[in-house]
Backbone bond lengths (Angstrom), bond angles and torsions (degrees), N, CA, C in turn:
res aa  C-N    CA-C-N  psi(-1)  N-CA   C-N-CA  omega(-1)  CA-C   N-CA-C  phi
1 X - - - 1.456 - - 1.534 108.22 -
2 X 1.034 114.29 109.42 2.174 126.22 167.23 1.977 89.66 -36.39
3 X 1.411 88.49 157.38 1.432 118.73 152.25 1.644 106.38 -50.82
4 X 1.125 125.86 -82.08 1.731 117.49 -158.34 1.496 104.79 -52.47
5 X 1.341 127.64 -37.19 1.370 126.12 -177.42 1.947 102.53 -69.04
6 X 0.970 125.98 -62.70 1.213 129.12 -179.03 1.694 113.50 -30.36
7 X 1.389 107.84 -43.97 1.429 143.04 -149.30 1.844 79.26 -74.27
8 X 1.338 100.31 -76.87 1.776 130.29 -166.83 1.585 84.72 -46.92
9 X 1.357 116.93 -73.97 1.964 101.63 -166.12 1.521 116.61 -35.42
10 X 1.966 94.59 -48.27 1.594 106.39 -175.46 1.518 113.49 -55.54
11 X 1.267 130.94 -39.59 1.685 128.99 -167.78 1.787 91.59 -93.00
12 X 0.993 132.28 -21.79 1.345 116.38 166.26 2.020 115.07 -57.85
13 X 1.262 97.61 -64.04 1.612 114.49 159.51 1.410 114.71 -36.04
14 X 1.081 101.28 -75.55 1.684 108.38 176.56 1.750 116.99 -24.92
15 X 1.773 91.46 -56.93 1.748 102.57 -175.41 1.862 111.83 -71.04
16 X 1.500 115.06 -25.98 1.295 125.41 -164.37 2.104 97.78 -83.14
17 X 1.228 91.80 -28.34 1.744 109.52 -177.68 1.412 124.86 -117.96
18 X 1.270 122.15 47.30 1.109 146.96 -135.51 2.271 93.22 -105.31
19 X 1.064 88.81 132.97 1.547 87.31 173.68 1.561 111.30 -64.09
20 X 1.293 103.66 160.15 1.845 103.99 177.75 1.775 98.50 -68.52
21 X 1.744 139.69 -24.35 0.958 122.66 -154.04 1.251 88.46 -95.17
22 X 1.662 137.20 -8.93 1.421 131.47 -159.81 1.365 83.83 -84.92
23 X 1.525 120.21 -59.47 1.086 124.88 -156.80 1.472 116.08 -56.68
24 X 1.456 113.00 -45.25 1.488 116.17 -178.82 1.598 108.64 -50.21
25 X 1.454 110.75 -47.50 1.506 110.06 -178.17 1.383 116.99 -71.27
26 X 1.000 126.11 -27.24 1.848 133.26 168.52 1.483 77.35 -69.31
27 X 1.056 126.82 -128.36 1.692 151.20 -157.89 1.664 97.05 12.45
28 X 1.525 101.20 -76.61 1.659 124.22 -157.65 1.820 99.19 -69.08
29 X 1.287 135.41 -28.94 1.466 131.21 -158.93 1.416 115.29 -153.53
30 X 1.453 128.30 -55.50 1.404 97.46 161.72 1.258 159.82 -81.36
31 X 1.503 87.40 -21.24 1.593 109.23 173.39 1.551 112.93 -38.10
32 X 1.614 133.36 -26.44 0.900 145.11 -123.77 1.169 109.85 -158.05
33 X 1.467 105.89 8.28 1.472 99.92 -171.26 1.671 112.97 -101.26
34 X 0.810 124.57 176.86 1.663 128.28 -158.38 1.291 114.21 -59.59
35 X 1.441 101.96 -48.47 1.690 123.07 -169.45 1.799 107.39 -100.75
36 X 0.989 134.02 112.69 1.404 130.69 -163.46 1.995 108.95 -71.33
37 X 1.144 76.16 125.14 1.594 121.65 173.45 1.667 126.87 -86.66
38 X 1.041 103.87 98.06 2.134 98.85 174.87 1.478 105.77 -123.13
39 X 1.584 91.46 143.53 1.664 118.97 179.32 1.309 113.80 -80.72
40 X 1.550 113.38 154.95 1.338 110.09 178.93 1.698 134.54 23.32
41 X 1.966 85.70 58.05 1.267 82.79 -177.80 1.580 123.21 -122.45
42 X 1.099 128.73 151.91 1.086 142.64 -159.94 1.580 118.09 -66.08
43 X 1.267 110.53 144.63 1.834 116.60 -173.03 1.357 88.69 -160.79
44 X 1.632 94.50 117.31 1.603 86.05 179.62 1.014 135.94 62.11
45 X 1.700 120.34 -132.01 1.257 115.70 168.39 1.347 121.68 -88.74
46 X 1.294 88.25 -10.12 2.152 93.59 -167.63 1.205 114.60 -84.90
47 X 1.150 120.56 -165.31 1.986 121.59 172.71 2.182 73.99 -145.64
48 X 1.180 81.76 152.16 1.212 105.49 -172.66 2.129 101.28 -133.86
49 X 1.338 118.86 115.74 1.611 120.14 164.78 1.558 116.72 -1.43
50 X 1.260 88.22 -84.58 1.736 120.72 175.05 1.292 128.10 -125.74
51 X 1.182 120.76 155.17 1.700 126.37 -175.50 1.331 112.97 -153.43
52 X 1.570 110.11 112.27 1.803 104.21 144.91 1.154 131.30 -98.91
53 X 1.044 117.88 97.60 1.562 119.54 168.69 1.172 145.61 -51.04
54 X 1.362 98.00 5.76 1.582 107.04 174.20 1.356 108.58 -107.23
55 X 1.044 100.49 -29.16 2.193 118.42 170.94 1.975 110.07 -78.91
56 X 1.381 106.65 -9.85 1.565 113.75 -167.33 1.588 102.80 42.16
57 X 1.434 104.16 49.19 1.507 128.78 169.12 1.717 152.85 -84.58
58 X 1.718 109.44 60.81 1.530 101.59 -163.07 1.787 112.89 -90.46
59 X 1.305 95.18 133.62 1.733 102.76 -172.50 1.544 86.75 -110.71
60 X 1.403 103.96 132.06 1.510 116.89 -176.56 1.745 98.74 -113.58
61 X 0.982 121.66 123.99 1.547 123.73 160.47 1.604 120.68 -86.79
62 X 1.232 137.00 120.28 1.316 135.37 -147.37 1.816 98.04 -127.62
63 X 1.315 106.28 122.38 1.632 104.97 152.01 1.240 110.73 -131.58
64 X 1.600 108.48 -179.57 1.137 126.57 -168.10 1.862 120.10 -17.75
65 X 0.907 97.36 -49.10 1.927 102.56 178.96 1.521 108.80 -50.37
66 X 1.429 119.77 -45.49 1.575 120.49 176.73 1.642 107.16 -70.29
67 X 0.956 107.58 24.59 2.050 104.13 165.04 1.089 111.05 -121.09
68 X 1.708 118.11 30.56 1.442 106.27 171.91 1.721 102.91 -102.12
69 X 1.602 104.16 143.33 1.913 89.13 149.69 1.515 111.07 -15.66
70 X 1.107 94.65 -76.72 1.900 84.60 -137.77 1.812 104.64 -81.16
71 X 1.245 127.31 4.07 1.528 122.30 167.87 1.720 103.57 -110.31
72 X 1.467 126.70 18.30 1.052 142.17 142.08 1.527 123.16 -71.47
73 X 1.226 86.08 -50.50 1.700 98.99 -166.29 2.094 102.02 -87.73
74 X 1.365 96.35 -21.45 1.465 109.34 166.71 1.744 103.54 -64.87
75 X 1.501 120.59 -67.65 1.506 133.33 -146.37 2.184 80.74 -62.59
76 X 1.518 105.10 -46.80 1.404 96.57 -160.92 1.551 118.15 -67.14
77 X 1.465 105.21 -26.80 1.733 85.85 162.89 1.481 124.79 -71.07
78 X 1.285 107.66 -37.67 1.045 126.42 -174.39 2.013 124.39 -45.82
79 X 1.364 83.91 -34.50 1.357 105.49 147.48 1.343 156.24 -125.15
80 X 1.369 77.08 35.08 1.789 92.18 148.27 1.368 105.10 -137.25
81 X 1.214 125.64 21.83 1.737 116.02 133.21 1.483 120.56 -79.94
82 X 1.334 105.24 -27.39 1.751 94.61 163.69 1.264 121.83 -95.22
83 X 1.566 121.20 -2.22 1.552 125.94 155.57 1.779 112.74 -66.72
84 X 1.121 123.79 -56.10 1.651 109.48 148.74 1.560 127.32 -63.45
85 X 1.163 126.93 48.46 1.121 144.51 155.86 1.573 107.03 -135.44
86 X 1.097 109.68 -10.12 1.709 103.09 164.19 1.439 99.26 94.85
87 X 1.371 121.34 26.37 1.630 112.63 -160.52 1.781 87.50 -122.65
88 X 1.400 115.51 139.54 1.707 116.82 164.02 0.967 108.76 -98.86
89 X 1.359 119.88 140.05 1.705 132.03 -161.03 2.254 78.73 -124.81
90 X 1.391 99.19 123.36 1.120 124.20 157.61 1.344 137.26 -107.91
91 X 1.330 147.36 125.15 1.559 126.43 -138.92 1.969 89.04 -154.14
92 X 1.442 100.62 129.46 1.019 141.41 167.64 1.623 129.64 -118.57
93 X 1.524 109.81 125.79 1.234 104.37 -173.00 1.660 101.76 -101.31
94 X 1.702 91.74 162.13 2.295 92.72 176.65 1.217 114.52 -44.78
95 X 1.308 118.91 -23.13 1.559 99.04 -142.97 1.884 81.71 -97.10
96 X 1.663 143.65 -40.79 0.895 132.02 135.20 1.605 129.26 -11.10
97 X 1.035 117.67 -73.73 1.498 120.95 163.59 1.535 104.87 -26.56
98 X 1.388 116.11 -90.36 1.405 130.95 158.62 1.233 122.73 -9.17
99 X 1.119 131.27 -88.03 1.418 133.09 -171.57 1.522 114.64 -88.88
100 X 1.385 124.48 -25.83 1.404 122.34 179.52 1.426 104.32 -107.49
101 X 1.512 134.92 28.54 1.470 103.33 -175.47 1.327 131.36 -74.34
102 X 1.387 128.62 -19.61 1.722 113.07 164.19 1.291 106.63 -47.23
103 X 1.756 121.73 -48.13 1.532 99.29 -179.01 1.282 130.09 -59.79
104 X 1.444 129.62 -34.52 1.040 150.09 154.68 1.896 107.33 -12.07
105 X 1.588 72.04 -92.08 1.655 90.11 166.83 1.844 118.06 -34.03
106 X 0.923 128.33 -58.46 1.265 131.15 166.94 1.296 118.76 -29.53
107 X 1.642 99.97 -64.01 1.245 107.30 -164.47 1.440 126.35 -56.18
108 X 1.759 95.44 -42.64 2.021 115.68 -175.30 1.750 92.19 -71.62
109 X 1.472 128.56 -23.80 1.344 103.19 -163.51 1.779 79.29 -97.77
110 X 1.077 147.61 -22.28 1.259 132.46 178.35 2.030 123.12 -62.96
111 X 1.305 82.13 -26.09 1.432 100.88 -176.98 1.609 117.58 -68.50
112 X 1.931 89.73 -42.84 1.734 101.45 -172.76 1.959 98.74 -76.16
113 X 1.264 98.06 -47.68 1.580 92.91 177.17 1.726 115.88 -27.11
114 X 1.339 94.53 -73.16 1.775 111.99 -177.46 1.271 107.29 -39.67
115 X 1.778 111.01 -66.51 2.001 94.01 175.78 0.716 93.82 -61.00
116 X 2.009 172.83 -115.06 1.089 118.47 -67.70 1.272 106.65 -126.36
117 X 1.816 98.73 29.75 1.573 120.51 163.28 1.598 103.95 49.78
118 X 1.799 109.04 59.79 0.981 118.05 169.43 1.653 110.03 -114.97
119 X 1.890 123.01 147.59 1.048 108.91 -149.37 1.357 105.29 -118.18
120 X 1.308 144.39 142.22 1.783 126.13 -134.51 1.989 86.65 -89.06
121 X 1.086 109.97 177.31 1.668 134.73 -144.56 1.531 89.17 -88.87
């Protein structure tokens, strides 16, 4: 099986097995949000949480597994190969999700505003 196929099974999986904090934030805020938003989606080689592509926008949701050395030192190249692709990798952990999500929420729609130099209502 190639890379892009591997990739495609994996973000299918990903979306079908989705954490409860991914899900709450798809479900409750992006799904729905103004500027279109897709899950577990693919760049390259990676799968990325969330993506706007019109913002060159990846929101990463992080639990416990991303506090090791080495899926630290993984997530950080990892984004800055999609920082030379012109893409901002934004990163949120569960327990954020969880207990802060209006801020949350704020923040990713504050973020997309600014790139796409939109000016609040």
């Amino acid at each position: 099986m190639d890379q892009y196929q591997a990739n495609l099974e994996l973000s299918r999986y990903l979306r079908k097995n989705a954490t409860d904090e991914e899900n709450n934030l798809w479900y409750k805020f992006l799904h729905n949000y103004p500027i279109r938003m897709y899950r577990q989606y693919r760049i390259n080689r990676y799968i990325v949480d969330f993506y706007c592509k019109k913002a060159k926008l990846a929101i990463e949701i992080d639990g416990e597994g991303h506090y090791t050395e080495k899926q630290i030192n993984h997530d950080r190249a990892r984004t800055q190969i999609l920082n030379k692709n012109n893409i901002e990798v934004i990163r949120f952990s569960n327990i954020e999700v969880n207990k802060k999500f209006k801020t949350v929420c704020r923040a990713i729609d504050l973020k997309v505003r600014n790139k796409l130099h939109i000016k609040d209502d």
